[in-house]
N, C-alpha and C positions, 0 to 999 in steps of 0.2 A: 539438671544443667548447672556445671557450675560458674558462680561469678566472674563475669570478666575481673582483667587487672586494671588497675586503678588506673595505671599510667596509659597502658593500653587505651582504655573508655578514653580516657582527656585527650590525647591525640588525636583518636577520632573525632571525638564531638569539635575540637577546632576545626573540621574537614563537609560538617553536621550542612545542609541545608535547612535553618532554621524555620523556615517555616513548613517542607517535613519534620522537623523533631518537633514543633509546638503540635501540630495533629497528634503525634506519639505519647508523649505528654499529657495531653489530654486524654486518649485511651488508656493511657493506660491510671491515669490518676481521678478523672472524671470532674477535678475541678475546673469551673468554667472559666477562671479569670484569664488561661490557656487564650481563649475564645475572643478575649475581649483588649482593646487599648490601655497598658500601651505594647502589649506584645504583637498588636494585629500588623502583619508581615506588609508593605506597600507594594503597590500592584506593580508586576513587573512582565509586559509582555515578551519578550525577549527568550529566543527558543532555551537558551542555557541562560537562564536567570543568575543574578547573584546569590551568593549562597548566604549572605546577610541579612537580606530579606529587608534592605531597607531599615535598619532598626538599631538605634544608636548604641554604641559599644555598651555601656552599664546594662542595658536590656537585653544583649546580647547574653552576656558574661550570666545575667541572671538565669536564664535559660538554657544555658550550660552547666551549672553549678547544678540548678534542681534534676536536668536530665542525669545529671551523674550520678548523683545520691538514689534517684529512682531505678535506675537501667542497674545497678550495684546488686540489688535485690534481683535476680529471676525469679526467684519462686512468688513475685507477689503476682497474681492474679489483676488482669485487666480490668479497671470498671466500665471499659464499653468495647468488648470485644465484635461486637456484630450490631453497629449502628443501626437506626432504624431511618426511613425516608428521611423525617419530620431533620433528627439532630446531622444527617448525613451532609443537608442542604447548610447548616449551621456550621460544619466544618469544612465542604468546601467554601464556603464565604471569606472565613476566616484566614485559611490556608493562601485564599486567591490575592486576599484583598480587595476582591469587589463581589459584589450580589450576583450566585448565581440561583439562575431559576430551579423552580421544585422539581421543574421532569426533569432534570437531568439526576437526580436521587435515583432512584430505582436499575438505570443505567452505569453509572458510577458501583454502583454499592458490587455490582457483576463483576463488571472489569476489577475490581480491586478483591473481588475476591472474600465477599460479605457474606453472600448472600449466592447460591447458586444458579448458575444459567444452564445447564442441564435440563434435557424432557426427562419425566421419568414415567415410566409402566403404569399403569392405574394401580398395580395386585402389588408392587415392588417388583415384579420380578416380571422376564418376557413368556408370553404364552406361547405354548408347547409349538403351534405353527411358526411362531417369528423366524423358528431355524431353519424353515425351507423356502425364506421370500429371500433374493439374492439380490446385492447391489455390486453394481458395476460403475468405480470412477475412471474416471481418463485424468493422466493426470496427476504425477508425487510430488507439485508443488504444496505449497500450505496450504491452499485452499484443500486440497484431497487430505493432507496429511490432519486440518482443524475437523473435515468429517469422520474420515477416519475413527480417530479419536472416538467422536461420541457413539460412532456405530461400536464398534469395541464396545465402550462401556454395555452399549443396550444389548448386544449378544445379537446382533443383525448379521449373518454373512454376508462380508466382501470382500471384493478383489479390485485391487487399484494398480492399473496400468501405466506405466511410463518409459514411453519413444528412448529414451536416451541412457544409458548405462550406467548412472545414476539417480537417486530421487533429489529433490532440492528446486525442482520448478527454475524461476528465474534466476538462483543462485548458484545453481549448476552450469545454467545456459549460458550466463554472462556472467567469463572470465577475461575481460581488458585490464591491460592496467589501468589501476584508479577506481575500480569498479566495487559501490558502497550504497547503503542507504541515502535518502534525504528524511528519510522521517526520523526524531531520535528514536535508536531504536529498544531503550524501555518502554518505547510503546509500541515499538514496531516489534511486538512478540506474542505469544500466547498468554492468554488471560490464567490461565491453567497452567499445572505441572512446574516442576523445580526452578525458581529464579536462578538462569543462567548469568554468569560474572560477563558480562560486556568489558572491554578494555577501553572502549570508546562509549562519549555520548552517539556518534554518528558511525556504524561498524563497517569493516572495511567489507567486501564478499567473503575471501575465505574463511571470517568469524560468522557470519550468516549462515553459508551452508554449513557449518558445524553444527550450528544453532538447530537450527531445522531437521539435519541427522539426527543428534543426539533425543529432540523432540519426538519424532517419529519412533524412536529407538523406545523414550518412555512412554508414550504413552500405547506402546504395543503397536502401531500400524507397522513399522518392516518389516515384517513376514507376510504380509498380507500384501506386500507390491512385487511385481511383476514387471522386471526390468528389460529394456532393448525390447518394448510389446507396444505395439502401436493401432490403434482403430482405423481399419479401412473402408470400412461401412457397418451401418446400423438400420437394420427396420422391424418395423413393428408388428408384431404379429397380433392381429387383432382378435383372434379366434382362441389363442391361448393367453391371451394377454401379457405378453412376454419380449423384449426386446432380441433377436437372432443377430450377434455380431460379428465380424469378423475380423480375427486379429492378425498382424502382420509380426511373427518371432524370428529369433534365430534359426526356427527349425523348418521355418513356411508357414503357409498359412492357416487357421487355426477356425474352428466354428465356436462361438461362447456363447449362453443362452441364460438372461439374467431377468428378472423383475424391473429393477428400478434402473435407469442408465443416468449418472451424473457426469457430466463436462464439466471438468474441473481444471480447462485449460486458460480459462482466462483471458484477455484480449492482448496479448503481447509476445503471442508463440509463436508468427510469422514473421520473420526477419523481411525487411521492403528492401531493396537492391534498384537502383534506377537503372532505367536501357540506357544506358548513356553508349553513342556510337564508338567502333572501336575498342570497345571493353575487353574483347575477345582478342585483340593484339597486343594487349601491355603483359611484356615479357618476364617480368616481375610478381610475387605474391599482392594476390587485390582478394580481401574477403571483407564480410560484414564484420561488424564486433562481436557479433555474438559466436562467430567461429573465430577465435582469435587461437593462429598456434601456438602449443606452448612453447614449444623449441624456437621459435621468433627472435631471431639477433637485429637491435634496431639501432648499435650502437653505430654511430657516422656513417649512416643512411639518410638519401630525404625521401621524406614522410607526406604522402598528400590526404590529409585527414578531409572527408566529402561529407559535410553536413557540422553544425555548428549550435547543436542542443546540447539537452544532459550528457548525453553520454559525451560529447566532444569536449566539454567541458570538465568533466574527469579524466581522460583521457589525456588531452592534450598537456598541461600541468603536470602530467605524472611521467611524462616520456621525455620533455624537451628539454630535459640536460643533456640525453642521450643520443641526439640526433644532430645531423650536419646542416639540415634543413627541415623546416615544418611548414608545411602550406598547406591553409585550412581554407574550404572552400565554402562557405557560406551565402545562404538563399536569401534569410531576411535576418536581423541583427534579434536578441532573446533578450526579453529583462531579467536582472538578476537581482538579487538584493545580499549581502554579507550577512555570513554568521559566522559571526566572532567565537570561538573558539570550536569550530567544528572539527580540528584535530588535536585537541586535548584528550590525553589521556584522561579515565579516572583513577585519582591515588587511591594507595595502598588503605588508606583511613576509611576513603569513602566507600570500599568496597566493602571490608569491615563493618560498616553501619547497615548496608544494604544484605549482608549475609545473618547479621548477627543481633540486630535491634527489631524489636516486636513492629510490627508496623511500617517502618520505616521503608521497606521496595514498596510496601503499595503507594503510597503518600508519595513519592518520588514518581512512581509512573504514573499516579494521578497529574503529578504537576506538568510531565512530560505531553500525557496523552493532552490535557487541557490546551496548551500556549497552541499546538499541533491541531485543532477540534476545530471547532463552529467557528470562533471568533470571526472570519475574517470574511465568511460569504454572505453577512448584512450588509455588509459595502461592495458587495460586488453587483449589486441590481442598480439595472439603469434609473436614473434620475431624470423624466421627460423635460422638466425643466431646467435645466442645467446646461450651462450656454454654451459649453465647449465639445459637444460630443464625437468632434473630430480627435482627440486625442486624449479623454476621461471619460467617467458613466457617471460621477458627481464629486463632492467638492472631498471627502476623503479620498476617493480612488487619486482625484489630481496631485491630493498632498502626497500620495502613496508616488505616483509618477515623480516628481518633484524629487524627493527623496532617492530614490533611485536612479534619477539623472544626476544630483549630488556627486553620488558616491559614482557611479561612472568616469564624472568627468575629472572628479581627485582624481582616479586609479589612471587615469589619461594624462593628467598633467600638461603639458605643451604639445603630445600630440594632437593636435587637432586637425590633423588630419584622418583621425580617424573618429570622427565624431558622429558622422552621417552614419558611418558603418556600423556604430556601437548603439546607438541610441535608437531606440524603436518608434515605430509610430503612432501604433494601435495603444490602447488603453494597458495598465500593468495588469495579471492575469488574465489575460485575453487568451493568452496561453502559458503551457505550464511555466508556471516560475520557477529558475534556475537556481540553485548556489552558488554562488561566488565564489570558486577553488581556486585564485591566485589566477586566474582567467586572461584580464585589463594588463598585468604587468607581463604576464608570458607574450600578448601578441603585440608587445613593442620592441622584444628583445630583439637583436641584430637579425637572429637565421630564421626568426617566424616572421610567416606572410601573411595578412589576412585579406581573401582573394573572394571579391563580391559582383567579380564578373560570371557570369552565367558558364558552368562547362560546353564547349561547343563537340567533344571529341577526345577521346584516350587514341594514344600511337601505342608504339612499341616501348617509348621510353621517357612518356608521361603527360601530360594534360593539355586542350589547348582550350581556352576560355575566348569567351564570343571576340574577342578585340586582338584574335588573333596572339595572345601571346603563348608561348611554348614555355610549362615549366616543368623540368625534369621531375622523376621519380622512382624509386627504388621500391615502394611499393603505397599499394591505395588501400586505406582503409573506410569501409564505408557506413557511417555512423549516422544512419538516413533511418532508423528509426523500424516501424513495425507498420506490415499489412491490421489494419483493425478491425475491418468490416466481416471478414468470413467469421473468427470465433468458430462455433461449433460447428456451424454449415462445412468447415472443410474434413469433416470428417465423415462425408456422406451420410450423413441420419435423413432415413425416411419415412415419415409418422402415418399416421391414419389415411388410408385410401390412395394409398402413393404418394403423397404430397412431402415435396422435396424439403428442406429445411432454408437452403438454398435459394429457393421460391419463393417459400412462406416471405425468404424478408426481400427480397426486390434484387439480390442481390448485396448489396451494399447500405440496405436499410436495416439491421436488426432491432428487433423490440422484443420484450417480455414482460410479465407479470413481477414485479419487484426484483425485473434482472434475472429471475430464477427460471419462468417454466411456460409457455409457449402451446396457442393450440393449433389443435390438429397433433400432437407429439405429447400424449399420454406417457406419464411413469418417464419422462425426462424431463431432467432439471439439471439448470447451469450453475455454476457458482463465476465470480466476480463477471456477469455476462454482463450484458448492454444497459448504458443507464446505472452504471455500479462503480465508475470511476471515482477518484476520488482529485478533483482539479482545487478545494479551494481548502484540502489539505486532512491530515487525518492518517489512518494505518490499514492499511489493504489487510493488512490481517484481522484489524477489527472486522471490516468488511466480511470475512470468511467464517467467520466464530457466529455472525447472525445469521448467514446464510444455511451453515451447519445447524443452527439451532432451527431456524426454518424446517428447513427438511427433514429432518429427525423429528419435530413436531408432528411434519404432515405424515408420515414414515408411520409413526408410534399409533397415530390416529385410525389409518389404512390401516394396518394387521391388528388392532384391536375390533376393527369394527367389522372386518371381513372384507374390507373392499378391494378391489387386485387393481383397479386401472383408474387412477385418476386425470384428467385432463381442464385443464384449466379454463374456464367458461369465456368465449369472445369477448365477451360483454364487459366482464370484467375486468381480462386483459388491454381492452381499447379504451376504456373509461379512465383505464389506469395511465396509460401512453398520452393518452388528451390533458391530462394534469402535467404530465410530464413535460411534455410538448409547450405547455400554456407555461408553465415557470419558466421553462428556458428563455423564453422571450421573455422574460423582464430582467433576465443575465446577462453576464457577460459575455458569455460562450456563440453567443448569438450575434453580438455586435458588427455592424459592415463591414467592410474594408480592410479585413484581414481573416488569411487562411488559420487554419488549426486540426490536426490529425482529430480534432474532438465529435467534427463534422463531418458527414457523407456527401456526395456531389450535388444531393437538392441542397446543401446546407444543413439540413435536420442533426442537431446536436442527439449523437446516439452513444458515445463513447461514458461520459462523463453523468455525475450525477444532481440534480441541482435541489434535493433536499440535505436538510442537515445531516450528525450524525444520530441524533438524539430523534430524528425523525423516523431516519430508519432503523434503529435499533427498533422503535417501538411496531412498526410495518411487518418487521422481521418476526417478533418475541414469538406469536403465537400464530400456526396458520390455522385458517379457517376453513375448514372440508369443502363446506358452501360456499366457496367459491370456484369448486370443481364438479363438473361432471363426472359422475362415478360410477363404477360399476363390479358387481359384485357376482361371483360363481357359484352357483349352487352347491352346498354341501357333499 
């Protein structure tokens, strides 16, 4: 390899995240003073930190100087290429600027790509049967595409099916305009395979589904999905131990007969549509967002957007220069909180360090994954003494409140008439918290409405809200969010002795065994199922890398040991639910007095997850057989 140019290196290092390059620095030089005041960077929560690190210019400048003279050299060899626990916790400290605890070592060292999270064979290699146990995913979002993957490596056959004429899961489904992450997304990616060039800290969709393509593309799973192929039922044959499914193709209907069946649909693949009366007379295009056309001309149109979440909130900001009117119809008002620079580009320099310097993508998506991580659900548990519970859970969440009625009511200015309608009641993360996309100043502009009457009725030519008023429409978009309770149940799966899956959860109650695997439904396992959400922040793709690693564990276990049908013990399943169950109530997600898609109709929080990340990475790492009823074929 040879050395950068001089001038080149110096540009970028002015572009450098210092306290990424002081971690680099350190590996690669292995002296400690990297580690220690007065380079140690000041704690900066803030999702996009500064790139200063808190650290006065001469220290700055010193830190530059030495990364050039070192980075100059490639051929010098790292002195800590593959940190151990013990120095790992020593350089996130350092990096953070404040003390993090020792488990999260072990966990860090994975994600960053230390240390391997792969099962692997007992022999190194799979034995001669593993090529006749079949898995069947539902399913080419990332969660299918993160198993995939590892089944690949192990030489397991499968086949991964997906409904839609593309693979890309949620980044295929939802094409709106505005439609992007919230998490940054160097952490919103695979732990694994080629650091893809993000343009953005926060990516818009159409860089996502590239993302996720060209993922699938390297890590070998695209030949192995099966596109416009859909599950129409599933049951269990208990006699050959083998899932009979039936697929719905282009050519009809299909009989497919697999070992293991994974649901790798996730809780977000049914679009919710309300009965709103009259729906059936508005003469005009009315769809969900998640079928948004692409041929769709919106230019001096009005626009009635129905519902006032995430997705309204991307949405609305991104259309309303183009429209004659916008009227957004909203249920109950969202907290949001600003991040400051979530449409910046990354330059030319920074990308350069993250292509080009040793170290430097992991140390960046460590700082990424961390601000995004645990932090924020120690303050989300109720506080029984804490005197205001009508509107906080204790005296940080209030400040959190505080804060964000702040910034609300700057972004409001002298409207105050719209203060009722912006400002919440319930506690901040009570439900999902929003980003702030230019939101506050869009719904004061002249031709936007923001309408907190109840829909009473759609006509022929647009909406009429409880108080009787009539507002025109050219078309309705309906940004009401997602059926959450069915999950796998709608795909007809019916496990051991008939029992429905359906059933199994009340309808509207789903539960599992760490979100994955469910009894009475042998050799099925879910991925991001029930209790897998991620509400107090984090990367759904992290979520899918443990559950891949899960299953592959249990997978790798069964065909070494001979055993064809696992199913997950009640006992353990419901011990597991009852903890579940029991932390929720000292959450937020629980709190009275306000509704949340997180809850089913007794209330029971089933959607969302209320351990840490670090909790379940460790839940996940390795399954344990004994925890399953097993059963094994005679030779």
């Amino acid at each position: 390899m040879l050395p950068p140019e001089p001038d080149r290196l110096a540009r970028a290092l002015e572009h450098a995240d210092l306290r990424v390059l002081l971690m680099v620095l350190f590996q690669q030089t292995g002296d400690e003073r990297w580690l220690e005041p007065p380079f140690r960077p000041r704690r900066d929560v803030r999702l996009i930190a500064a790139e200063d690190a808190g650290l006065p210019p001469a220290v700055q400048d010193e830190i530059r100087r030495k990364a050039a003279a070192i980075l100059s050299d490639p051929s010098r060899p790292p002195a800590h290429p593959r940190p151990g626990d013990d120095l790992m916790v020593r350089m996130m400290s350092a990096c953070l600027g404040e003390s993090v605890p020792a488990e999260y070592a072990p966990m860090a060292r994975e994600e960053l790509g230390f240390t391997s999270r792969n099962v692997q064979w007992s022999d190194a290699k799979p034995p001669a049967h593993a090529a006749k146990r079949r898995v069947l995913i539902v399913g080419a979002g990332v969660s299918g595409i993160a198993l995939g993957a590892q089944l690949e490596r192990l030489q397991i056959p499968y086949t991964i099916v997906e409904r839609h004429a593309q693979l890309g899961g949620t980044w295929h489904q939802n094409r709106y305009p505005g439609c992007g992450v919230d998490t940054p997304n160097h952490a919103y990616s695979f732990s694994q395979g080629t650091r893809y060039r993000w343009e953005r800290y926060f990516a818009p969709q159409s860089q996502l589904l590239d993302y996720v393509t060209r993922a699938a593309e390297e890590f070998g799973v695209s030949p192995h999905v099966r596109l416009e192929t859909s599950v129409t039922n599933a049951t269990w044959d208990e006699t050959a131990s083998r899932w009979n499914v039936t697929l719905e193709t282009p050519g009809g209907a299909e009989k497919f007969s697999c070992d293991f069946l994974v649901s790798a649909i996730g809780q977000f693949g049914e679009p919710a549509v309300p009965e709103i009366p009259g729906a059936e007379r508005f003469e005009g295009p009315s769809f969900h967002s998640t079928a948004w056309p692409e041929d769709l001309e919106l230019d001096g149109l009005r626009v009635a957007l129905i519902g006032a979440g995430a997705t309204s909130m991307q949405i609305g900001p991104t259309l309303v220069d183009r429209v004659e009117a916008l009227d957004i119809y909203q249920r109950s008002p969202q907290w949001a909180r600003p991040i400051p620079r979530y449409h910046d580009p990354i330059s030319d320099e920074a990308q350069w360090l993250l292509a080009s310097v040793p170290f430097y993508a992991e140390w960046f998506r460590f700082t990424m994954f961390w601000r995004y991580g645990d932090g924020l659900l120690r303050f989300l548990h109720k506080d029984p003494s804490w005197p205001h519970p009508e509107r906080s859970l204790n005296k940080t969440n209030d400040r959190h409140r505080q804060e964000m009625t702040d910034h609300i009511l700057a972004e409001l200015g002298d409207r105050t008439d719209l203060h009722s309608a912006c400002i919440p009641t319930y506690p901040p993360y009570g439900k999902r918290i929003l980003l702030d996309n230019g939101w506050y100043p869009m719904i004061q502009r002249p031709h936007v409405d923001l309408v907190t009457q109840p829909i009473e009725r759609l006509d022929e030519t647009g909406l009429v809200t409880s108080d009787g008023v009539h507002r025109p429409a050219d078309v309705v978009v309906y940004a009401t969010g997602f059926r959450m309770t069915q999950m796998t149940a709608k795909l007809g799966v019916t496990g051991r002795g008939g029992l429905q899956l359906s059933d199994a959860w009340r309808g509207d109650d789903p539960t599992a065994y760490l979100g994955t695997t469910v009894p009475g439904f042998p050799n099925l396992f879910l991925m991001l199922g029930p209790n897998t959400g991620l509400g107090h922040g984090g990367s759904a793709i992290f979520q899918s890398e443990c559950q891949a690693r899960y299953l592959t564990s249990l997978l790798v276990q069964m065909i070494e040991q001979g055993v064809h049908s696992a199913e997950v013990k009640s006992s353990v399943h419901d011990e597991y639910n009852l903890r579940v169950d029991a932390e929720h109530e000292k959450l937020i997600w629980t709190h009275p007095g306000m509704s949340t898609y997180y809850r089913n109709a007794r209330g029971r929080v089933f959607s969302v997850m209320p351990w840490r990340l670090v909790d379940y990475w460790e839940m996940t790492h390795d399954a344990a057989l004994e925890d399953f009823e097993t059963q094994r074929r005679p030779a």
